[in-house]
C-alpha positions as CSV (number, residue, x, y, z in Angstrom):
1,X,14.0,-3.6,12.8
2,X,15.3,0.1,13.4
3,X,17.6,-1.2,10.1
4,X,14.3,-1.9,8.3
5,X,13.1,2.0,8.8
6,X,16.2,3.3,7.5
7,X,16.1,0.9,5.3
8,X,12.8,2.2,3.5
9,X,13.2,5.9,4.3
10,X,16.4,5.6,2.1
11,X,14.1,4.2,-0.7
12,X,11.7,6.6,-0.3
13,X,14.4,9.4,-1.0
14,X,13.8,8.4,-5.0
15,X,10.3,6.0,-4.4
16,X,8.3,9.4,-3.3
17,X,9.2,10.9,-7.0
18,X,7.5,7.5,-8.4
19,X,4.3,7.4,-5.6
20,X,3.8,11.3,-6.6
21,X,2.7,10.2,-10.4
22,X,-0.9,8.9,-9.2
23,X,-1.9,11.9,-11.2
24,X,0.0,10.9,-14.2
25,X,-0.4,11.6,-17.7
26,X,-1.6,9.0,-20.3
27,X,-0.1,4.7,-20.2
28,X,1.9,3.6,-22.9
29,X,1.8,-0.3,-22.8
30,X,4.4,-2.5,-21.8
31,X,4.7,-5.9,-21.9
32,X,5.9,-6.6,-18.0
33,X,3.5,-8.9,-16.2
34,X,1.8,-7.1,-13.1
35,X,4.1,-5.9,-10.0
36,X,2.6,-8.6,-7.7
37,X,3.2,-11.8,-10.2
38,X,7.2,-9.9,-10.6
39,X,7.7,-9.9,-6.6
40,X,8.9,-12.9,-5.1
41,X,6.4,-14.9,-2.3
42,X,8.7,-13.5,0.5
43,X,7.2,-10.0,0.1
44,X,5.9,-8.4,3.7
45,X,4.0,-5.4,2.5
46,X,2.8,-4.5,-1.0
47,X,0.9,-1.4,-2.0
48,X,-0.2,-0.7,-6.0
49,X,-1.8,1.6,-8.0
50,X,-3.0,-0.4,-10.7
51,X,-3.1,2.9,-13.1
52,X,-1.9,6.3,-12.9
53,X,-3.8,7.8,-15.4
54,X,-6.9,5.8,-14.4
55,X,-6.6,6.9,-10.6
56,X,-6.0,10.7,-12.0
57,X,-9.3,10.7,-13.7
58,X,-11.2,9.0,-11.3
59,X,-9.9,11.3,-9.0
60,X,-10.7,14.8,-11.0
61,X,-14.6,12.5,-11.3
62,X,-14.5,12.6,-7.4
63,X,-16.0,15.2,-5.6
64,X,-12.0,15.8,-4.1
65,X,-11.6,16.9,-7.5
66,X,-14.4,18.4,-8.5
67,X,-13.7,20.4,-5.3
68,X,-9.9,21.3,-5.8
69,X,-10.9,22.2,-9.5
70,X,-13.8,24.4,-8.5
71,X,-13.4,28.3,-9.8
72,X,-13.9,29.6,-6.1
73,X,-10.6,28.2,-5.5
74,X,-9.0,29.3,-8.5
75,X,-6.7,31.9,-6.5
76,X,-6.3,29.8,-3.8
77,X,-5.0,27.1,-5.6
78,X,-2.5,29.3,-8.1
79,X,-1.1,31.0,-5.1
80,X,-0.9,27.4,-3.2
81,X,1.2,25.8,-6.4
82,X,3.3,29.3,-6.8
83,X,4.1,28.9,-3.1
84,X,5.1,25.7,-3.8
85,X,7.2,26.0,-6.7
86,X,9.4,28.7,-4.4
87,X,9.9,26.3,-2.0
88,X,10.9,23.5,-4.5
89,X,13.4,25.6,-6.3
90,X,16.2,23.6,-4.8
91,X,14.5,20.5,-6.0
92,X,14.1,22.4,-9.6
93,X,17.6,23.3,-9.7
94,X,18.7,19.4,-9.0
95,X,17.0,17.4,-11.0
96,X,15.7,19.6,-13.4
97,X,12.0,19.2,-12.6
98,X,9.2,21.1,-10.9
99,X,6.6,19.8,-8.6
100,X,4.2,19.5,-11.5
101,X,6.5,17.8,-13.9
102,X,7.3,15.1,-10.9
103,X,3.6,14.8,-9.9
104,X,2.9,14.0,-13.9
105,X,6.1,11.9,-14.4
106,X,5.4,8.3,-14.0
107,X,2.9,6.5,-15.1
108,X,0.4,3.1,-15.5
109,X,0.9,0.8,-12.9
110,X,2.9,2.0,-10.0
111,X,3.8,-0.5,-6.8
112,X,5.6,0.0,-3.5
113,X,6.8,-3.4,-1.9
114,X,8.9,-4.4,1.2
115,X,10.5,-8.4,1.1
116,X,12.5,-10.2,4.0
117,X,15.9,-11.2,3.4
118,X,18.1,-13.6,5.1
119,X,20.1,-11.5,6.4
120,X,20.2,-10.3,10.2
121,X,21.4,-6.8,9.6
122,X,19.5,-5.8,7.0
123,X,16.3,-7.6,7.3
124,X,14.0,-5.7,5.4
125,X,14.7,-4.6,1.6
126,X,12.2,-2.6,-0.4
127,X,11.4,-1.6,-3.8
128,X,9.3,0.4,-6.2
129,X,8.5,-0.4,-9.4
130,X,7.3,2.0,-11.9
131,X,6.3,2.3,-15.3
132,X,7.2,6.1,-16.7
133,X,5.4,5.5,-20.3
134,X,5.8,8.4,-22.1
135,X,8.2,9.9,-19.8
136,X,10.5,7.2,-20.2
137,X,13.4,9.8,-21.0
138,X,12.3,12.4,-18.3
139,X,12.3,9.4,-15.5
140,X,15.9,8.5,-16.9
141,X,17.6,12.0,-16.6
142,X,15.6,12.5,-13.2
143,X,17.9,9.7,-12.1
144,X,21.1,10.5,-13.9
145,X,20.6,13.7,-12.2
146,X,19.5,12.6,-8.8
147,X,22.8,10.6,-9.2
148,X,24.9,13.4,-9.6
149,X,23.7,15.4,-6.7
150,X,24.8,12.1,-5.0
151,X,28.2,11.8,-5.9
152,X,28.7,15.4,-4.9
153,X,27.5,14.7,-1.6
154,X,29.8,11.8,-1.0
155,X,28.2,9.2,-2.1
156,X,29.9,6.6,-4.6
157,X,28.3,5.9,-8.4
158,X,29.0,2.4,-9.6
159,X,27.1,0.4,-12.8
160,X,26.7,-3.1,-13.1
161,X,25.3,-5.4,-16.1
162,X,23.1,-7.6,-16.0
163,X,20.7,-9.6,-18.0
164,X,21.3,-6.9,-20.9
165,X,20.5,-4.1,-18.4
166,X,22.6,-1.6,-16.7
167,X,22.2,-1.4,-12.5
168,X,23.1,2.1,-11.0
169,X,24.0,1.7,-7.5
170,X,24.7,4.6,-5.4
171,X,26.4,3.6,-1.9
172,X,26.7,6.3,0.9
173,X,29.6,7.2,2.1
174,X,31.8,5.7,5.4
175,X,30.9,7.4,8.3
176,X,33.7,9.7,9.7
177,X,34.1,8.1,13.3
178,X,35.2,4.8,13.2
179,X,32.8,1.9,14.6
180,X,32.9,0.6,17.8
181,X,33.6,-3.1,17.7
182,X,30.6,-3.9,19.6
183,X,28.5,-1.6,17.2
184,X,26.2,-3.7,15.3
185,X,24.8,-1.1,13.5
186,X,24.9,-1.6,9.4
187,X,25.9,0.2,7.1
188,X,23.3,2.4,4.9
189,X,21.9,0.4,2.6
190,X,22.4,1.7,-1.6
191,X,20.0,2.8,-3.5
192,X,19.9,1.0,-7.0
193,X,18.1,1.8,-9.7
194,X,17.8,0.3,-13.2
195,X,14.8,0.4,-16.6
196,X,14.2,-2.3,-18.9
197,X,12.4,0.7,-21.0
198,X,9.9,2.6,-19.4
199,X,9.5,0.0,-16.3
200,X,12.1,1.2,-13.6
201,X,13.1,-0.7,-10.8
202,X,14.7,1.2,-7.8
203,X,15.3,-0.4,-4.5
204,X,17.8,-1.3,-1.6
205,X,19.4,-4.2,-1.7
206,X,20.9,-5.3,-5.7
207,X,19.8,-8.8,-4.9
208,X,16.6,-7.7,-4.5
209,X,17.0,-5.4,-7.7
210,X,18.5,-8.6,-9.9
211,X,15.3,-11.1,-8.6
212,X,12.7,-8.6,-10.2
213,X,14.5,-7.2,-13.1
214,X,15.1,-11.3,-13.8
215,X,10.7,-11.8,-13.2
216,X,10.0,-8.8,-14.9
217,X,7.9,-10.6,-16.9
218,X,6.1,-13.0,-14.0
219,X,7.5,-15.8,-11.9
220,X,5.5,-19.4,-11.4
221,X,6.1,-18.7,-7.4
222,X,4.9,-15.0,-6.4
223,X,3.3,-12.9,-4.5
224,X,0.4,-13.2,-6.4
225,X,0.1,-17.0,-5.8
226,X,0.7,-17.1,-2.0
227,X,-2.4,-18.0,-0.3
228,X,-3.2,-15.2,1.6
229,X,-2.6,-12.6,-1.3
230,X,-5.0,-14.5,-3.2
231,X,-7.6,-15.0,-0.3
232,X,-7.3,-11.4,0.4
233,X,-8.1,-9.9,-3.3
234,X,-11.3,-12.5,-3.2
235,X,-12.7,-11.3,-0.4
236,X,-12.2,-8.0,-1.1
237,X,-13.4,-8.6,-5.0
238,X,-10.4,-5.9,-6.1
239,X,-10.2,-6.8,-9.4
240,X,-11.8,-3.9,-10.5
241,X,-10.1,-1.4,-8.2
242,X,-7.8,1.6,-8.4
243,X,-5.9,1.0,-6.0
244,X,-5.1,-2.5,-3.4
245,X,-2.6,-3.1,-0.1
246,X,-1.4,-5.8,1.5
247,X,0.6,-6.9,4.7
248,X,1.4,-10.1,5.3
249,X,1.2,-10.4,9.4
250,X,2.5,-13.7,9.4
251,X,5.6,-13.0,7.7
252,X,6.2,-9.7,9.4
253,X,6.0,-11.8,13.3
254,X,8.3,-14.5,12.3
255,X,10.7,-11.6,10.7
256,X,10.5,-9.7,14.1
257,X,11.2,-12.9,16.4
258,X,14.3,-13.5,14.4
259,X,15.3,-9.8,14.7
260,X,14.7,-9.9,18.7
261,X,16.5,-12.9,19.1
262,X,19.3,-12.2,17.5
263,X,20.4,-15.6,16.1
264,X,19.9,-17.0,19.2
265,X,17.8,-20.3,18.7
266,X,16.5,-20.8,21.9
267,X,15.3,-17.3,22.5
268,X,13.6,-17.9,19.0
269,X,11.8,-20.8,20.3
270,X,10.6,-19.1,23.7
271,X,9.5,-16.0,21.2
272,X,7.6,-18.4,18.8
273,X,6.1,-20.3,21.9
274,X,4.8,-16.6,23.4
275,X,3.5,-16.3,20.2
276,X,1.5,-19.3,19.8
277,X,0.1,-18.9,23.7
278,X,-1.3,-15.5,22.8
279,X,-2.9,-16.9,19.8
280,X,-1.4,-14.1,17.6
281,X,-0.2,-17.1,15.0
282,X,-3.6,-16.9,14.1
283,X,-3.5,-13.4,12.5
284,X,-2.5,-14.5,9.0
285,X,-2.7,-10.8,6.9
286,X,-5.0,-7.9,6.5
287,X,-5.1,-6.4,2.9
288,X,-7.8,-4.1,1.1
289,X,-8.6,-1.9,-2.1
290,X,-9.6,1.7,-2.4
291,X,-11.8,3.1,-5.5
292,X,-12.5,6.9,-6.8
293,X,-15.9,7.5,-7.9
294,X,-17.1,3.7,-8.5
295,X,-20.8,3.1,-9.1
296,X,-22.9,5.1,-7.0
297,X,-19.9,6.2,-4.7
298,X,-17.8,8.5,-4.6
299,X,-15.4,6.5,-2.7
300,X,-15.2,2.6,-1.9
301,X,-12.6,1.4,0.8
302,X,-12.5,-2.9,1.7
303,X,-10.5,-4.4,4.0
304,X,-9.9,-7.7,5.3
305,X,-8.4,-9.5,8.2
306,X,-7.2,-12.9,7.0
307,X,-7.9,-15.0,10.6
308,X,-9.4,-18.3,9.7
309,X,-11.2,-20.6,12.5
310,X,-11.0,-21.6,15.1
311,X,-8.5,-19.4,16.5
312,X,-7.3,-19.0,20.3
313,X,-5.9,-16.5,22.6
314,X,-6.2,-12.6,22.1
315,X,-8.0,-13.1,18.5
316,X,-10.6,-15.4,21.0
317,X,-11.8,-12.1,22.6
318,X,-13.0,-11.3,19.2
319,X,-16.2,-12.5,18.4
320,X,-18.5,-10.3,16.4
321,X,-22.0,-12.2,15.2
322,X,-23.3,-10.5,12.6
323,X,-27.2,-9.6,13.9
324,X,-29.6,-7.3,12.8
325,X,-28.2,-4.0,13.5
326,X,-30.5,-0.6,13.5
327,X,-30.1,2.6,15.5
328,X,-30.6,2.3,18.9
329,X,-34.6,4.3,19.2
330,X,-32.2,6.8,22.2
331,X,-30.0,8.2,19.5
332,X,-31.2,11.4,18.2
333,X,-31.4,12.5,14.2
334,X,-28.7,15.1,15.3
335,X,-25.9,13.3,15.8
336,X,-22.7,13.7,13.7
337,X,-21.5,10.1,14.0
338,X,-22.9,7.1,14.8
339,X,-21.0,3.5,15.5
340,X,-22.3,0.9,16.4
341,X,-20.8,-3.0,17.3
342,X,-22.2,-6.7,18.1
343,X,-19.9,-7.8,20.3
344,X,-20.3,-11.3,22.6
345,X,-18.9,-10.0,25.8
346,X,-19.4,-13.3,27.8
347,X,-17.0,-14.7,25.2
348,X,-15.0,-11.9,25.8
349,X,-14.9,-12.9,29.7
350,X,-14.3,-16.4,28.9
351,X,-11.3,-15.9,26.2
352,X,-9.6,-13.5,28.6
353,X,-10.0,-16.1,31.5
354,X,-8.9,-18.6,29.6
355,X,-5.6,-16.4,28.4
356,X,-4.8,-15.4,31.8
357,X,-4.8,-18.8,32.9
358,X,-2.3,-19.9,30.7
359,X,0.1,-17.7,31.8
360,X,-0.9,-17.0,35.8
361,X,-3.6,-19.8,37.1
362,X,-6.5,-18.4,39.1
363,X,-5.5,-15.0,38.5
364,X,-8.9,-13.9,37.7
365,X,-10.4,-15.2,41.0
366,X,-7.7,-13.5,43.5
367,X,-8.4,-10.1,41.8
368,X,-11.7,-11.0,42.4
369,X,-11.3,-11.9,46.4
370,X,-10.2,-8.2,46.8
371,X,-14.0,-6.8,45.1
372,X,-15.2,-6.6,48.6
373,X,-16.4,-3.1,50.2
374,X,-15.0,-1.3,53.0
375,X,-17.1,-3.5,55.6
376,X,-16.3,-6.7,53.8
377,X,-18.9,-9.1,52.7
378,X,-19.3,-11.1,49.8
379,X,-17.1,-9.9,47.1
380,X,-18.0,-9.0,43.3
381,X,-17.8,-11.5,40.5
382,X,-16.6,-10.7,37.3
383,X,-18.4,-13.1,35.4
384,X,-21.7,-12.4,37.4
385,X,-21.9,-9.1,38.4
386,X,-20.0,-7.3,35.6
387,X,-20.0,-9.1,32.5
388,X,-23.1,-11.3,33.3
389,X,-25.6,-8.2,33.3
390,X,-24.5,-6.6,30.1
391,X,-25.2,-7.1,26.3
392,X,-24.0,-8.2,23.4
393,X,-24.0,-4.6,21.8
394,X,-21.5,-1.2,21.8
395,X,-22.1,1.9,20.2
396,X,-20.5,5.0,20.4
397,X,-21.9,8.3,18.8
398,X,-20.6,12.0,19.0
399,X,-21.7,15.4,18.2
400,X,-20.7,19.2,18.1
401,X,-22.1,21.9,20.4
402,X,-23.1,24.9,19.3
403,X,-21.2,27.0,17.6
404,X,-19.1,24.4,16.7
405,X,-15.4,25.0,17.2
406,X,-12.2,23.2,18.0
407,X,-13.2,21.8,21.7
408,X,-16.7,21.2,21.1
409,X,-17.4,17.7,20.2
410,X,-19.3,16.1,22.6
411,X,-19.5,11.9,22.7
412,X,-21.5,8.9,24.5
413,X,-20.6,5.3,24.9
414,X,-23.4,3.2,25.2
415,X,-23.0,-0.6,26.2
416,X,-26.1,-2.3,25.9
417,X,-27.6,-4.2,29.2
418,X,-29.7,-7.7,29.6
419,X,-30.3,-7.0,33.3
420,X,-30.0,-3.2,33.7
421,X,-31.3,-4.1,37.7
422,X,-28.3,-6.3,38.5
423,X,-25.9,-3.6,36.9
424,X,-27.3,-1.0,39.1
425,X,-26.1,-3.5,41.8
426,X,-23.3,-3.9,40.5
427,X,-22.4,0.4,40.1
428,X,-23.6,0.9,43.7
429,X,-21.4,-1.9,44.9
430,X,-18.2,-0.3,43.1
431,X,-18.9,3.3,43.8
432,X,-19.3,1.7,47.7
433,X,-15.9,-0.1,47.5
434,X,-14.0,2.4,45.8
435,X,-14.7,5.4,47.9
436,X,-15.8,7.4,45.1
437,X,-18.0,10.1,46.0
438,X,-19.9,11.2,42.5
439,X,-22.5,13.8,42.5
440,X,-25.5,12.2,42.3
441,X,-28.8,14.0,40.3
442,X,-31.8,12.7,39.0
443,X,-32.6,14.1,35.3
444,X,-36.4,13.3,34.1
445,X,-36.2,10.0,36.5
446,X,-33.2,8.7,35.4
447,X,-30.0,9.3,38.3
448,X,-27.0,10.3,36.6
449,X,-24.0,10.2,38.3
450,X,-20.8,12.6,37.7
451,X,-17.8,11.7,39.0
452,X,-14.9,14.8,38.8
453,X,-12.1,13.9,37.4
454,X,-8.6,15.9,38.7
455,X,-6.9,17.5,36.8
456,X,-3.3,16.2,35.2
457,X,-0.2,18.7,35.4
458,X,1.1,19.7,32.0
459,X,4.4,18.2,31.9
460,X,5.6,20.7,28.9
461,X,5.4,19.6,25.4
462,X,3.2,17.2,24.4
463,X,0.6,17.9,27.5
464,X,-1.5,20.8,26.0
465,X,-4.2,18.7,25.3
466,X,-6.1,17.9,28.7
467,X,-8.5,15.5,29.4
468,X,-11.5,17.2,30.8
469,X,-14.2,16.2,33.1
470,X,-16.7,14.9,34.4
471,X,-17.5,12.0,33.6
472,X,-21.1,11.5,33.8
473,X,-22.7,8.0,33.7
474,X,-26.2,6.7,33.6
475,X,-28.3,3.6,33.3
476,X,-31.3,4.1,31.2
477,X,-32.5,3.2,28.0
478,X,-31.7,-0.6,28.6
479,X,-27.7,0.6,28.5
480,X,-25.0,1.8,30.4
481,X,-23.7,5.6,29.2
482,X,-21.0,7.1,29.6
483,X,-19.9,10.9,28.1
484,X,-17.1,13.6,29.4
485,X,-20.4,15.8,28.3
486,X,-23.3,16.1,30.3
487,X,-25.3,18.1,28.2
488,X,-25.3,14.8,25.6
489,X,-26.3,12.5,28.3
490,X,-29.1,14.6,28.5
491,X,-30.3,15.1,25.4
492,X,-30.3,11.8,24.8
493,X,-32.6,10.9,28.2
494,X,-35.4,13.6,26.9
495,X,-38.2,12.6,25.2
496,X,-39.3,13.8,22.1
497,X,-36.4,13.5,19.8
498,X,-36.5,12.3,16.3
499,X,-34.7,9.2,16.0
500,X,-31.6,8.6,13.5
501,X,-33.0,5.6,12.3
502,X,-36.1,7.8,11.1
503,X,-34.1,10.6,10.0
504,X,-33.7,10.9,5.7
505,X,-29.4,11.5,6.0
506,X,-29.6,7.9,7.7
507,X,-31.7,6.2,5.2
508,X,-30.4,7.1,2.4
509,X,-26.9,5.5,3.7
510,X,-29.1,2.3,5.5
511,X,-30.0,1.3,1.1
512,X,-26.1,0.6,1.3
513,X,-26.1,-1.1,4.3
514,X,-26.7,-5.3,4.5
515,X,-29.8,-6.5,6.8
516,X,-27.4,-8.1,9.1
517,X,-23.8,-7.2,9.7
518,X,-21.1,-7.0,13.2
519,X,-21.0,-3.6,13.0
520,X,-21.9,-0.1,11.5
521,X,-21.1,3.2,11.1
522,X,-22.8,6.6,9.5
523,X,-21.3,10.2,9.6
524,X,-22.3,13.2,8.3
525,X,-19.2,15.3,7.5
526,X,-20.2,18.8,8.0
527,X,-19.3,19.6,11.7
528,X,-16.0,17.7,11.8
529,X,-15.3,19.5,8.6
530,X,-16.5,22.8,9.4
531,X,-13.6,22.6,12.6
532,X,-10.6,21.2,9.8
533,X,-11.9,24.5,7.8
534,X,-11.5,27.1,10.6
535,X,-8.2,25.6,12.0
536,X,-6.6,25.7,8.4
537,X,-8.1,29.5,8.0
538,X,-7.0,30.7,11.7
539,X,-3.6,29.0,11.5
540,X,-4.3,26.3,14.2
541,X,-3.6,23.5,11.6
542,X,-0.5,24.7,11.2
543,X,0.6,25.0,14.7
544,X,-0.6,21.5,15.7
545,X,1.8,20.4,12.7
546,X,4.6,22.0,14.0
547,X,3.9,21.0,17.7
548,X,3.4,17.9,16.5
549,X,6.8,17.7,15.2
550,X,8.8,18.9,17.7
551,X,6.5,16.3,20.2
552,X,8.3,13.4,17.8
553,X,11.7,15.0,18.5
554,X,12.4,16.8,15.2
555,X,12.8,20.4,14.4
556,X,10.0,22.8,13.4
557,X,9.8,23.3,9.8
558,X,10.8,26.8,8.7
559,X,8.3,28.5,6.6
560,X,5.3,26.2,6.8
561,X,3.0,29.1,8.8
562,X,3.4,30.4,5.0
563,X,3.3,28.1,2.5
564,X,-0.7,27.5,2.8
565,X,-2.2,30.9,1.5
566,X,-5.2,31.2,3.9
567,X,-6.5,34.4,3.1
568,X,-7.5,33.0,-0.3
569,X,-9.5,30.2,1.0
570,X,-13.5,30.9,0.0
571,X,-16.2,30.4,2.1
572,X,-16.9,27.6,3.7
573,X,-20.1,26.9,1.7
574,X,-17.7,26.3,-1.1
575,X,-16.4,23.1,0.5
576,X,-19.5,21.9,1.9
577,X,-21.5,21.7,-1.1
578,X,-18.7,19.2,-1.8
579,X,-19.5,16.9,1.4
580,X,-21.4,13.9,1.2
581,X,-22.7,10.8,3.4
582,X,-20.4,8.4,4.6
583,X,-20.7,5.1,6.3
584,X,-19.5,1.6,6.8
585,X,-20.3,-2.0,7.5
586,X,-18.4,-5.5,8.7
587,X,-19.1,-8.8,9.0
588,X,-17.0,-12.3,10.5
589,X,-17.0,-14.9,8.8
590,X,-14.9,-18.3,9.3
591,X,-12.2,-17.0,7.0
592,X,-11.9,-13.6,9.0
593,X,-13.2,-10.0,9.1
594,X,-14.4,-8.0,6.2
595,X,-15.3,-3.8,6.6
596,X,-16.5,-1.8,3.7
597,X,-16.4,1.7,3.5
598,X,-17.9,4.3,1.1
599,X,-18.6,7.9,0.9
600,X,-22.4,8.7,-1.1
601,X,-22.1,10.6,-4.2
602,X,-23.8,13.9,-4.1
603,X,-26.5,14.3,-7.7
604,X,-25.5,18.1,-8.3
605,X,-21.9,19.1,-5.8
């Protein structure tokens, strides 16, 4: 698997030129058959962009573009590209192209694809598959030239025919120190590249190369046939979309229990069989589409989870009846998100039993024997006391305090309760037996209960952000809340507050929403966005990018506190005329799990 990642980062070194035309310039035809009927039925992962030029345009449509195009960021975005042409010179000076010219270099469809091989050391191959159009030439001496630079760095040029085409395959060079006979580490894989016109292949393995260059124009057995591919772009209707993904999970576990066991059958067989118990065989694929400024949005998102009944272990926990689903009457008009779930959590106590039992018999009932307090007595029950007094429902909403800034968000979870009495019970009980000592207050007859939470040393790098208390938790309102912010709790306990559900923002996404689905969501951008604006224009944005990177163990990128020019960024209201509406639905179904998601389009940005 570590193979795998080096495997596609070395593609990527020549695949990023080919992803960065999604703003490319006008599609010449060509006659090769669509990049998911040219790949063969192994393929893991496939992502496409159906068209370049159609994706730049509904793009520039979008209120992204009509935002990055706005004349209040005329200077912003000259300075921005002059920047970035300075720090591409060395790019310039190798393959002869700026960032423009390689943002509008290839174009129509463009497709990024990973396929298994049978091979142990080199599992994973990928490929992208382009078609430059007009650029034909300037995507051939991008290559050439790319190639070059290669060879001066060591690495060895070779051509190949084949099928009246000409393979270039570029092999890095040996490493200096000599393997270790017990190193099992492969070699780099090449990078090979090769055009049949204006559709280039480049990719990482040359058997991989050969297989699509020969299916160029379609193959009988394909990706595009294989059950799950063709499940998944039915469900999510992408026909008509810019843009579709696809991993097959089932594919990518069997690939990974071969890697771990290492050509050992039996430790195969035990992986499989772990497999199987956890029910995660029953994960099949999740796939989806994405679309610019379709219809009345600005943005469309589907995704779907390919898990047919019935299914077993982990993906048991999972069940999500799709009810009538409406604000909750607590949640007040002002909140900035709002997320709500059906969620059966007596099936969830029943699948986990069941799981645990497979594995460790009667575990469930010996944690259980030691829920007793502090002077004995009868101890708590999961299935009773816990999971019996709650709901079917979870919702989470969130909000910004005033004035908004980088630590302000507050947030409540809400899980809904049939017998808020026995739950009370139930808290008392556990507060009892744990020793806890919260601070107990009563707020407008409701007893809220805040439990201080100590605070974590900061180990260095990586521990700036702490987590802060309370915690405050309440039962009221039919639920059981929990926030690390008070003052929400509160707000939400008061009387008098316009409801979301009434408010205009939310019913304007509810006409989008279906009268019964398994879950929800609604957000209003301006807060969140508001807090993105003032880290970018205070330099905050940039420092979490560089902590960031030295957190995942790499070295701080020189220059980047400069590359964004922040003291040409307009006002704010400039970019929030540009916000809109967003929100979201799901549903289960016997085939799996569906979620749309779209952003409103605003009449007049």
């Amino acid at each position: 698997m570590r193979m795998a990642k080096r495997t596609m980062g070395r593609l990527a070194m020549l695949g990023w030129l080919g992803l960065l035309g999604l703003t490319g310039l006008p599609t010449r035809a060509t006659a090769a058959a669509p990049p998911e009927r040219m790949l063969p039925e192994s393929t893991i992962f496939f992502a496409k962009m159906v068209d370049a030029k159609a994706f730049r345009k509904a793009f520039d449509a979008s209120q992204y573009g009509q935002l990055y195009n706005d004349p209040a960021l005329k200077d912003f975005r000259e300075e921005l590209m002059k920047r970035l042409e300075e720090v591409a010179k060395p790019l310039k000076g190798a393959v002869g192209l700026s960032v423009t010219e390689l943002i509008e270099l290839p174009q129509g469809p463009l497709a990024l694809a990973a396929v298994s091989r049978d091979d142990p050391k080199l599992p994973i191959a990928g490929i992208l598959i382009a078609d430059a159009g007009e650029n034909e030439k300037k995507m051939l001496d991008l290559l050439t030239r790319a190639a070059k630079q290669g060879e001066s760095s060591g690495f060895r040029a070779t051509t190949e025919s084949f099928s009246g085409l000409t393979i270039h395959i570029l092999k890095a060079p040996e490493p200096k120190e000599a393997k270790k006979d017990d190193d099992n580490t492969p070699p780099a894989p090449p990078i090979i590249w090769t055009n049949a016109g204006s559709l280039f292949l480049i990719g990482s393995d040359l058997e991989l190369v050969k297989d699509v260059a020969a299916h160029r124009d379609g193959r009988d057995t394909s990706l595009a046939t294989s059950a799950p591919f063709v499940k998944t772009q039915a469900k999510t209707e992408s026909a008509n979309s810019q843009a579709i993904w696809f991993l097959d999970v089932a594919k990518l576990v069997a690939l990974g229990i071969k890697a771990n066991a290492k050509g050992v059958d039996a430790d195969a067989q035990q992986n499989q069989v772990l497999v199987t118990e956890l029910g995660a065989d029953g994960l099949k694929s999740i796939g989806g589409c994405f679309t610019f400024a379709g219809g009345g949005f600005d943005s469309l998102s589907k995704t779907f989870v390919l898990a047919p009944k019935p299914v077993s272990g982990v993906l048991k926990m999972f069940s999500l009846p799709a009810i009538t689903l409406k604000p909750e009457a607590w949640v007040p008009a002002t909140v900035a998100s709002y997320q709500t779930l059906s969620l059966d959590l007596d099936n969830l106590y029943e699948a986990v039993n069941d799981l645990v039992n497979k594995f460790q018999p009667g575990m469930l009932n010996i944690i259980e024997q030691q829920l007793v307090g502090p002077n004995g007595g009868q101890p708590l029950s999961l299935k009773q006391d816990f999971f019996g007094p709650l709901g079917d429902r979870v919702t989470l909403i969130s909000d910004f305090k005033k004035p908004v800034k980088e630590d302000s968000q507050r947030a409540l979870l809400a899980i809904a309760l049939e017998d808020p009495k026995a739950f009370q019970n139930t808290l008392s009980r556990v507060i009892e037996m744990t020793g806890a000592a919260p601070e107990k207050r009563d707020f407008q007859g409701t007893t809220i209960y805040d439990f201080a939470i100590p605070e974590m040393p900061n180990n260095g790098a990586g521990a700036q952000m702490q987590f802060k208390g309370p915690i405050s938790i309440a039962i009221a309102k039919d639920a059981l809340m929990v926030t690390t912010d008070s003052t929400l709790l509160e707000q939400v306990l008061r009387s008098g507050n316009t409801p979301l559900a009434e408010s205009e923002a939310f019913q304007k996404v509810a006409k989008e929403l279906p009268e019964k689905a398994s879950g929800m969501t609604f957000v209003k951008p301006d807060e969140q966005a508001r807090i993105s604006y003032d880290m970018v224009k205070g330099g905050q944005f940039v420092k979490a990018l560089e902590q960031a990177t030295v957190v995942r163990g790499g070295a701080p990128i020189p220059g980047l506190d400069k590359l964004i020019p922040v003291e040409k960024l307009p006002d704010f209201s400039v970019f929030a005329k540009y916000l809109s509406l967003s929100g979201s639905y799901s549903a289960m179904d016997d085939d799996g799990f569906m979620m749309t998601g779209f952003t409103l389009r605003r009449a007049n940005p």
